[in-house]
N, C-alpha and C positions, 0 to 999 in steps of 0.2 A: 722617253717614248721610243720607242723598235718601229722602223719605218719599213713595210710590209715591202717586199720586190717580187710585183704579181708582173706577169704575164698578159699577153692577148687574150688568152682562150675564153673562152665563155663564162667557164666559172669563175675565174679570175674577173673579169669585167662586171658578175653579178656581183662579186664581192665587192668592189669597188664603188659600183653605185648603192649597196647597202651603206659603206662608209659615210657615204655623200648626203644618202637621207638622213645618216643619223647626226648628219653636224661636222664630220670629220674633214680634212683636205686631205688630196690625194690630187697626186700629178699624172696630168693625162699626154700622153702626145696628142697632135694638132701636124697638120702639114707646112704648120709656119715655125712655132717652136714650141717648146713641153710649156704646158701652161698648170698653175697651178691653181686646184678648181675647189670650188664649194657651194653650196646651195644658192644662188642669187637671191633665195626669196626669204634668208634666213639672216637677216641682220648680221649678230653674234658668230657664226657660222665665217661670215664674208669679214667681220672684223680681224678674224682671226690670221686672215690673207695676207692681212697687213705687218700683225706680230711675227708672222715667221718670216715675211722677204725684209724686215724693214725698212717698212714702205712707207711715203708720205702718207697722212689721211688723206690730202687734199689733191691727191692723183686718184683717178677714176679709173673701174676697171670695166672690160670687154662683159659683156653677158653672151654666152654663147648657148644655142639652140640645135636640134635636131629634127625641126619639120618648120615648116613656114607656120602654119596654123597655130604656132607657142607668139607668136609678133603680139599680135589681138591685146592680149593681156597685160603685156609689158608695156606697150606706150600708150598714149592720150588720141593719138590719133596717127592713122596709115594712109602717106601719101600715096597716090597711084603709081607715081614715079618706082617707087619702091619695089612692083611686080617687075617691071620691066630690069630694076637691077638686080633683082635677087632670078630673073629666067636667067640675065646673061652672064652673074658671079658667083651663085650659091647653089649646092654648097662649094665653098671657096674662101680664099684669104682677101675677104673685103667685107671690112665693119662697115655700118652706116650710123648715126646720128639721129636720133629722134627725139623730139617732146614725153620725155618717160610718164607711166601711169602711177597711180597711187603703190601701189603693189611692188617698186621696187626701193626695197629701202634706202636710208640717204647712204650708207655707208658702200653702196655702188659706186650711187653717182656724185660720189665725194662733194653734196649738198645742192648740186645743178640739178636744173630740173629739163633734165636729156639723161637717155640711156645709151650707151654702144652697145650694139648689137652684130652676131654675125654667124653663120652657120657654116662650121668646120667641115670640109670634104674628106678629111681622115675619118676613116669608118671605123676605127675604134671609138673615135671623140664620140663620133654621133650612136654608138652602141654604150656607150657609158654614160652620157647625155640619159637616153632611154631610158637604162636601169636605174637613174636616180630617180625618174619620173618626175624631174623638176629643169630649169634654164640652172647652170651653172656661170657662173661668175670665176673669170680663169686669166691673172696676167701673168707674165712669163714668168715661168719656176724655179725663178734663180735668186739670190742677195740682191737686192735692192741697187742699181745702177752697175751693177756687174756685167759680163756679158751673158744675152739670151742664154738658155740649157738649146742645143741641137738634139741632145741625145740623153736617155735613163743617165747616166754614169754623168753626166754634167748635174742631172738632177741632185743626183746622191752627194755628188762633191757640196753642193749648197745647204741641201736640205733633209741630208739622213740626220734622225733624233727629231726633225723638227714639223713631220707630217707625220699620218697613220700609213700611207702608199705610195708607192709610185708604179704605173702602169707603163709596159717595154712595149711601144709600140714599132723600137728600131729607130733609126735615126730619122730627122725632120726633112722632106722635102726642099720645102722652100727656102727655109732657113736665116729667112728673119721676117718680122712678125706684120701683122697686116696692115694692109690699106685704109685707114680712118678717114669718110667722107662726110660729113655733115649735110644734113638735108634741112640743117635751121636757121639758114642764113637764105638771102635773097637766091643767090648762086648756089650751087654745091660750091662745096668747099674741101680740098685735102689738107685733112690737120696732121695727117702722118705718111709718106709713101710704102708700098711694098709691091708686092707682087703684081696686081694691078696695078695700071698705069696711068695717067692721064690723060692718055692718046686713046687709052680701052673704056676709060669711062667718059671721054667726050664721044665716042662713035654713037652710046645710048644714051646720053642726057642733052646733046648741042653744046654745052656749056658746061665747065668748070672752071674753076678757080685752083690756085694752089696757096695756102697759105705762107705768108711771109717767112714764119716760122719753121717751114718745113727746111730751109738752108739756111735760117740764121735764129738767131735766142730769142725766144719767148721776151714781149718788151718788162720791161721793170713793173709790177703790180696787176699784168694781166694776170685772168687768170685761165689754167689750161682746162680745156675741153675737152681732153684726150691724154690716151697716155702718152710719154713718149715727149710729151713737148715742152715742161716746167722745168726737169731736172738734167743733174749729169746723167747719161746712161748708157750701160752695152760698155762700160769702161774696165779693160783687167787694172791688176795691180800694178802693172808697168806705166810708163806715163806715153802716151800716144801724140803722134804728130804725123800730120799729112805732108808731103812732099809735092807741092805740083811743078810738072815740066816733063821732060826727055828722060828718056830711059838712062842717059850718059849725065844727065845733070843729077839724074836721083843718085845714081850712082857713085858720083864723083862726091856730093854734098855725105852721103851714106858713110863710105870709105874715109872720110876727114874727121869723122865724126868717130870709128871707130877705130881711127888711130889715137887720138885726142885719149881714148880710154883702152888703150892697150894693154895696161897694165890688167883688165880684167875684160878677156875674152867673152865672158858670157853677157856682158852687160847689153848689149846690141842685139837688138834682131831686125830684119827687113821684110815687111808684106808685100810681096813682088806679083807682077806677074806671070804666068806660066811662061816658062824656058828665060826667065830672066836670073835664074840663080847664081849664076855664075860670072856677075855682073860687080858684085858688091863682097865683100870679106868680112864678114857674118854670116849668123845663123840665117837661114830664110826660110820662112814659110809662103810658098806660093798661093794664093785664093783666086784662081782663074784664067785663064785668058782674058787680052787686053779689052778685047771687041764679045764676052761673053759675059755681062751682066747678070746672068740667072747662079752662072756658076759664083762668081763672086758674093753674089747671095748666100750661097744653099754653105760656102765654107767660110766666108768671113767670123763670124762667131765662133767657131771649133778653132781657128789659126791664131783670135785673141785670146783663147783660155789656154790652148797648147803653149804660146808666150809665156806665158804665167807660170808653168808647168814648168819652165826651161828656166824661169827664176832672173829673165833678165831686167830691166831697169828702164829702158828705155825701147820702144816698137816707132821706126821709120815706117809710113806705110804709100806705096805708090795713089797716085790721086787720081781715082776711078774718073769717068766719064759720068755727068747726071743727068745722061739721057734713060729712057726707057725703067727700067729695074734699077739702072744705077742711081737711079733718084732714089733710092728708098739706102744703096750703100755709101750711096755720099755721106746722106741724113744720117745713118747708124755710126760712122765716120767722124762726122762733125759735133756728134753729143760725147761721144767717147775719146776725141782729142778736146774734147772743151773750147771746140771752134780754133785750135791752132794749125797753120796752113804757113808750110813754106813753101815760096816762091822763088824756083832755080829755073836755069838756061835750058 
């Protein structure tokens, strides 16, 4: 298959949503990361999401919308709650959780009977959304626990030969993927962080919850309700490890570690903070400042495929803070070191 590289323009985006009516996937950007999309309401269509990221069956995907008035249809029933989060989030990178309708088939919602819903603020999403004239079903458009695509060219790396398009909407905003909240439990509940926060969703609900999950592994035999929470993921090919402490302890731990393999330079690299480069005797890829959370966001994903790109073995990476945003980089952090965390001075 010839994997089409269209453009924003108009015509390009009608083309795309022609794609989409006829059954085909085609990666759209999104303000959180390129998602790869197909009919939600097409079974066979949405199976297919699966064959090309390979993807669990039993991971459930985002259905994504472009007007509020597409909700109705897709679940059993609309909490009131739900106007007030969708005035103060949507469109925006925060799914919510609801009792799903007949009409969306099981291979959505990986055989639960809840749908994730949520409506992209990228105005391409919600322009190709339109032209399909259908809710799209779109999880990140990459290999199957790899890290998030930020950008077209991340796409292509995964997925050229194995979709009919991919849409350049330019790189991703937010850059890593969104907020998963449940409205099906007593509490809301976050089964996944991102961009919103806890702090922004208690100001309009009084109350939430954050699941246990969201900083540690899914328990043995549950099962996940969201993406994001069962498997490994957001993992390059190198093998990832968190560092938490002092700038001078990651440092000192860093540097011991890539004397130890001196005889091969490139095997090392370090996810530092901004102006800490110069700290440690490896490659480094900076992802933000210490006290900037959004930025560490918007670059962590593009610093773990650049890794990859640089062919090294092993990524030290400094151990964010999981306040605010950084709940969502800790979380992206903790599935893609497979929950390894050392602890220095």
């Amino acid at each position: 298959m010839q994997t089409l590289k269209l453009t924003n323009s108009k015509q390009d985006i009608a083309t795309a949503g022609k794609l989409l009516k006829d059954g085909e996937l085609v990666a759209i950007p999104t303000e959180t990361v390129y998602g790869l999309a197909a009919d939600a309401l097409n079974g066979e269509a949405v199976a297919n999401i699966f064959k090309a990221k390979g993807r669990p069956m039993d991971n459930p995907l985002i259905v994504h919308i472009a007007d509020l008035s597409q909700v109705d249809d897709l679940v059993a029933f609309v909490p009131p709650v739900l106007e007030d989060l969708a005035k103060a989030f949507w469109p925006g990178p925060l799914t919510v959780i609801l009792e799903k309708s007949d009409l969306i088939p099981d291979e959505v919602s990986a055989g639960l009977d809840t749908v994730a819903i949520r409506m992209p603020s990228h105005p391409d999403a919600r322009a190709i959304i339109k032209a399909a004239g259908t809710p799209l079903a779109a999880p990140s458009a990459n290999t199957s626990g790899m890290p998030s695509p930020t950008t077209a060219a991340h796409v292509l790396h995964d997925m050229d030969g194995k979709i009919a398009a991919v849409v350049d909407g330019g790189p991703c905003e937010v850059g890593v993927e969104s907020t998963v909240l449940t409205l099906c439990t007593r509490v809301p509940r976050i089964l996944r962080p991102g961009r919103v926060t806890p702090e922004d969703l208690f100001d309009v609900l009084g109350e939430v919850e954050v699941d246990d999950a969201v900083l540690g592994q899914l328990a043995e035999g549950a099962v996940a309700a969201s993406p994001g929470m069962k498997y490994k993921h957001y993992s390059p090919k190198a093998e990832v490890y968190i560092v938490d402490g002092s700038a001078e302890g990651f440092a000192k731990y860093v540097n011991e570690k890539v004397a130890e393999r001196a005889a091969d330079e490139a095997a090392v690299a370090a996810l530092v903070f901004d102006g800490e480069e110069d700290l440690v005797n490896c490659v480094t890829l900076p992802f933000g400042a210490e006290d900037d959370s959004l930025g560490q966001a918007e670059h962590l994903f593009d610093d773990l495929r650049r890794a990859d790109e640089l062919g090294v073995s092993d990524i030290y990476v400094r151990c964010p803070s999981a306040e605010g945003v950084g709940l969502a980089v800790m979380n992206r952090l903790l599935r893609a070191a497979e929950f390894r965390i050392i602890e220095v001075d």
